[in-house]
C-alpha positions in Angstrom: 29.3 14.0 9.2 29.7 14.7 5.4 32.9 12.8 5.8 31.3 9.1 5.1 29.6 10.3 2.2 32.7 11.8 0.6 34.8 8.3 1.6 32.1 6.2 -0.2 32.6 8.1 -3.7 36.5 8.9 -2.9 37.6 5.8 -0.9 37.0 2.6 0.3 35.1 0.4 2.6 37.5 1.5 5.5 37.3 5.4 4.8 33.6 5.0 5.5 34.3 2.9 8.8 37.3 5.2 9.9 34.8 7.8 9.6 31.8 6.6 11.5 34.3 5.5 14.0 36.1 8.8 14.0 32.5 10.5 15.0 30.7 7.8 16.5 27.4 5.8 15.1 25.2 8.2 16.7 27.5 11.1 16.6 25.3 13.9 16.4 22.4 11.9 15.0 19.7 13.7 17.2 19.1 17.1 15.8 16.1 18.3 14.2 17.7 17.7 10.8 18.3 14.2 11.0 15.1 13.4 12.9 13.2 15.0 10.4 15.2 13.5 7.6 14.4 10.0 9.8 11.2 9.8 10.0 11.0 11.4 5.7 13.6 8.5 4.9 11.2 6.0 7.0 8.2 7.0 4.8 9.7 7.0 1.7 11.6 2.9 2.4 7.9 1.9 3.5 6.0 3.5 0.2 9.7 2.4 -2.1 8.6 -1.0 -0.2 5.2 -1.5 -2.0 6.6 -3.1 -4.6 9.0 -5.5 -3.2 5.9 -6.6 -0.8 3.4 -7.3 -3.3 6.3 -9.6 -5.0 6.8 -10.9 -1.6 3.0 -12.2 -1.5 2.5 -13.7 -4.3 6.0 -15.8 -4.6 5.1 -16.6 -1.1 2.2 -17.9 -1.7 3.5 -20.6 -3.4 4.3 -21.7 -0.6 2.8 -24.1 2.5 0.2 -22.0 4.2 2.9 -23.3 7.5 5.5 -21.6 5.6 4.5 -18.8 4.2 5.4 -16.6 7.2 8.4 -17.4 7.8 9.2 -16.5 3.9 7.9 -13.0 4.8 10.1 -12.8 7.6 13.6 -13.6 5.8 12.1 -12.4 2.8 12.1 -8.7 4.5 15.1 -9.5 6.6 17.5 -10.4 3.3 16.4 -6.8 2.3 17.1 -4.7 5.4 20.3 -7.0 5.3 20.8 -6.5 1.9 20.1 -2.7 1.7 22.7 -2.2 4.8 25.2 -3.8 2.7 24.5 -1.8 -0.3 24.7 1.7 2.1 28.4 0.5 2.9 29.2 -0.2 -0.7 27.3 2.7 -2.5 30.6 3.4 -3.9 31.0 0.5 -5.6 27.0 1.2 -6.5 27.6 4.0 -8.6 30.1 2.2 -10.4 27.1 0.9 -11.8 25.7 3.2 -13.7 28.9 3.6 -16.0 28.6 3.0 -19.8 29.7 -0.7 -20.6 28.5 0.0 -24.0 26.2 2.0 -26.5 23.3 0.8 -28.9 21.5 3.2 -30.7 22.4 6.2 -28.7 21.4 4.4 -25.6 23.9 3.7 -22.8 23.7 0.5 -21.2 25.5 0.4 -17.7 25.5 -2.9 -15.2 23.0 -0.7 -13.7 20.2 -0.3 -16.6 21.3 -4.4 -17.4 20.0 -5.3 -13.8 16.4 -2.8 -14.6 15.7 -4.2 -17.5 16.6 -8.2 -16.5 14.4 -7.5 -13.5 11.5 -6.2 -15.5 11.7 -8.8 -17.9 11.7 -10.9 -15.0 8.3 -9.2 -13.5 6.3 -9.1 -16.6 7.2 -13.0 -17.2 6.4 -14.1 -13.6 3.2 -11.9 -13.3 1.6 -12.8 -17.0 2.8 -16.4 -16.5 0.9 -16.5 -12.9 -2.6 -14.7 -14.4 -2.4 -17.5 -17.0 -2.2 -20.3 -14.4 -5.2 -18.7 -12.4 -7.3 -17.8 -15.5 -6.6 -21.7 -16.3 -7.7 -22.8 -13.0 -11.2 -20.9 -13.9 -11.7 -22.6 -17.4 -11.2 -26.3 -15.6 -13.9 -25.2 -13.0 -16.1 -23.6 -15.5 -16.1 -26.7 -17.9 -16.7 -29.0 -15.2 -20.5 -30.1 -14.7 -22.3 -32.0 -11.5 -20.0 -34.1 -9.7 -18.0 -34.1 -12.3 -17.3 -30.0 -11.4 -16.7 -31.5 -7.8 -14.5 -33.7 -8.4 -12.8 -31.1 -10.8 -12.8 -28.7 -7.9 -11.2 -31.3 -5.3 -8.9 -32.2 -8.1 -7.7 -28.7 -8.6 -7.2 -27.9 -4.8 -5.2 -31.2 -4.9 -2.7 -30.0 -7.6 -2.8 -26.4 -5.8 -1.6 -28.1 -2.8 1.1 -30.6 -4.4 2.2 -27.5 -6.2 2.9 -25.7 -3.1 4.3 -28.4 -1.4 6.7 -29.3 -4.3 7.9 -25.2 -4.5 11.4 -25.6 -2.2 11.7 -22.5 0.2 14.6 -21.5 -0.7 13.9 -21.3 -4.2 11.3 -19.1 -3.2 13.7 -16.9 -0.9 16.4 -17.0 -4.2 13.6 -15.4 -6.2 13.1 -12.7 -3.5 16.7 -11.8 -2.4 17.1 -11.0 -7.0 14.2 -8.8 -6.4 15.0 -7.2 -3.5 18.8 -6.7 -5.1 16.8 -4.9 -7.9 14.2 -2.7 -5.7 17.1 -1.4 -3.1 19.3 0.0 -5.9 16.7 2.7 -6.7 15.6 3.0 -2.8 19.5 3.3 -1.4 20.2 6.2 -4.2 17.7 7.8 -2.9 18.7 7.7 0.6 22.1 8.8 -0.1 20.9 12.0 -1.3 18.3 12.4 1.3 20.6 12.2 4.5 23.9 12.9 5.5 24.1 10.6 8.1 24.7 7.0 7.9 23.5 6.2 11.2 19.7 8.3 10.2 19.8 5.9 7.2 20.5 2.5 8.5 17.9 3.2 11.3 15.0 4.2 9.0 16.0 1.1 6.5 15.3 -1.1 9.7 12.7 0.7 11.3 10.4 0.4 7.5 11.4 -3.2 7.4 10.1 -3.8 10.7 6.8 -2.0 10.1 6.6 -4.1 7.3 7.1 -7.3 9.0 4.4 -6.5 10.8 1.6 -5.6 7.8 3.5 -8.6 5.4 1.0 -10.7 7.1 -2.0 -9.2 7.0 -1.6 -8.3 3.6 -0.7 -11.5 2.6 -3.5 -13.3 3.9 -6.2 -10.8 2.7 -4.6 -11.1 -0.9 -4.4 -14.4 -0.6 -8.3 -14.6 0.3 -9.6 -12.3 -2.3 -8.6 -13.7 -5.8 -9.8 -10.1 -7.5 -7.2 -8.8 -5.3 -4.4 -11.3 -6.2 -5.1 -10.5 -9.7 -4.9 -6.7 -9.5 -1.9 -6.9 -7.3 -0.5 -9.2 -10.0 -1.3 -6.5 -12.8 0.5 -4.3 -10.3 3.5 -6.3 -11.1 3.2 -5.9 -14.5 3.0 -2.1 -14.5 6.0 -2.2 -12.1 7.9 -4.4 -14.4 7.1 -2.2 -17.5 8.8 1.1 -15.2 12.0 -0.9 -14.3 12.1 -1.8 -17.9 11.4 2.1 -19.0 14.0 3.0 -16.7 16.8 0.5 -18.1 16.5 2.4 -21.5 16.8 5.5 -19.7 12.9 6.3 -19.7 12.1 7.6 -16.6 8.2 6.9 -15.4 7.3 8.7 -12.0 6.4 5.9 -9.5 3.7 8.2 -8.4 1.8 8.2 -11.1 2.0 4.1 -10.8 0.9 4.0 -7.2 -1.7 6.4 -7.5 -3.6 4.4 -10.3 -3.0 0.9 -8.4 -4.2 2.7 -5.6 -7.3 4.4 -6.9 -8.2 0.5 -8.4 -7.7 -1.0 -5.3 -10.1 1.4 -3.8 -12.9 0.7 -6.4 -12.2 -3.2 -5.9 -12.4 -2.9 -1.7 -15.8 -1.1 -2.6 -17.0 -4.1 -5.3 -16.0 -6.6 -2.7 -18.0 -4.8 0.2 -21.2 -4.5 -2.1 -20.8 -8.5 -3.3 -20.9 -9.2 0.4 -23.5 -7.2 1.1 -25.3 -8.8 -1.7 -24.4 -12.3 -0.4 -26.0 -11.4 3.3 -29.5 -9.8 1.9 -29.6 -12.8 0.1 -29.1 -15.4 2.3 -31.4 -13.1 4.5 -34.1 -13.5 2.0 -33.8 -17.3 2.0 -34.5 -17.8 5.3 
C-alpha cells in the first residue's frame, strides 16, 4: 500500500483517500511487518510524547484541581486529532520545510519559524514559571510567627484566585500550539517508519490513549512534589533549547535529552524516598 504515500507527496487530499479506499483501511494491515512496525511506531508516539505531557502538566495545573482532568483529556485528544490531520496532509507538511529565505547561510523554512517560535515559547513559559515559584519561597521565607501564617494562607489564597481566574480554554489554546509544534517532528517520523496509513493512525491513538491513562497520575504526583515540578520545568527548558537548536538547523539527539532528565529524575525519586524516611524515624523518635 505504497500508493498513499506516493499521493501525499505527488497529489492531493483525494489521491490519499482514493487510495485507502481503493485497498481498504485495513487492507493488508495484519502482516508481521506492519504489526511489528505497530507496536515500534506505538513506542516511539509514547516516548516522542514525553514532552508534550510534561507541558500538559504544568499548563494544567494552572488550572482548578476540578478541572484539571478534563484539560488532560482534550489536551491529548486535540493531539491524536491533531496528528491524524497532519498524516492526511503530510504533503502539504513538507511544504514546510522549503526555504522562505536565507540569513547568514542559514535557511529559514515555515518549518524551522514554527521550531524556533515554539522554543522561544518553552524557554519563556518555563523560566517565567521557576521565577513565580522561587518567588512564592522568598514570601514564605521572610515571613515570621503568625505573620508567616498568615503569609502562607495569603499565598494559597492568591494560588487559588490564580487558578481560578486562568480560563480553560486559554489553557487548551496554549496546548493545541504545542501539540501543533511536537507532532511535526513525531508525524515525519512516522511517515518514514510505516507504509501503511491505517498501522499509523492506529499506533497515534493507541499512544494517546495509554497516555490518557498515566496523564493523571503523573500529573498529580508532579503536582505533589514541588522538586519534581521544578525539574520537569527545567525539562522544558532543555526541550525548548533543542526545538530552538533544531530551527537553526542544529540537530541535538533527543536521546541524549531524555536520558539526562531521566537519570535526574532517578536521583530525585531516591532524595525524596530518603527525606521521607527521615521524616518517619523522626517522628518515631518523638514519640
Amino acid at each position: 500500500m505504497d500508493g498513499w504515500r506516493d499521493g501525499w507527496r505527488e497529489g492531493s487530499f483525494g489521491d490519499v483517500f482514493s487510495e485507502v479506499y481503493r485497498v481498504g483501511f485495513f487492507g493488508g494491515l495484519f502482516t508481521a511487518e506492519n504489526l511489528i512496525a505497530l507496536l515500534t511506531l506505538t513506542g516511539l508516539e509514547i516516548v516522542l510524547g514525553i514532552d508534550n505531557i510534561v507541558f500538559l502538566t504544568i499548563v494544567v495545573d494552572k488550572l482548578p484541581e476540578a478541572k484539571r482532568a478534563l484539560g488532560r483529556r482534550v489536551g491529548l485528544l486535540l493531539a491524536m486529532v491533531l496528528r491524524i490531520l497532519l498524516l492526511l496532509g503530510v504533503k502539504w507538511l513538507i511544504g514546510l520545510n522549503e526555504a522562505l529565505f536565507t540569513v547568514f547561510d542559514y535557511r529559514f523554512s515555515i518549518h524551522a519559524l514554527v521550531l524556533i517560535a515554539g522554543g522561544l515559547f518553552l524557554i519563556a513559559k518555563a523560566t517565567h514559571e521557576i521565577h513565580t515559584k522561587l518567588s512564592e519561597l522568598e514570601e514564605l521565607a521572610y515571613g515570621g510567627g503568625n505573620g508567616a501564617n498568615e503569609d502562607t494562607e495569603g499565598a494559597n489564597d492568591r494560588g487559588g484566585a490564580a487558578s481560578a481566574a486562568a480560563g480553560f480554554w486559554m489553557v487548551i489554546a496554549q496546548v493545541l500550539a504545542m501539540d501543533l509544534i511536537f507532532s511535526i517532528d513525531s508525524v515525519i517520523t512516522a511517515v518514514g517508519m510505516a507504509s501503511h496509513l491505517s498501522v499509523i493512525i492506529i499506533a497515534v491513538v493507541v499512544a494517546v490513549l495509554i497516555m490518557m491513562i498515566f496523564a493523571g497520575v503523573i500529573g498529580r504526583f508532579v503536582s505533589k512534589n514541588p522538586t519534581i515540578k521544578m525539574l520537569a520545568l527545567a525539562f522544558l527548558i532543555l526541550v525548548g533549547v533543542a526545538l530552538l537548536a533544531e530551527g537553526f538547523e542544529v540537530h541535538l539527539p533527543k536521546g541524549y535529552i531524555y536520558s539526562a532528565m531521566g537519570f535526574s529524575l532517578v536521583v530525585e525519586l531516591i532524595n525524596l524516598k530518603l527525606i521521607k524516611g527521615m521524616l518517619h524515624r523522626k517522628e518515631a523518635l518523638g514519640h
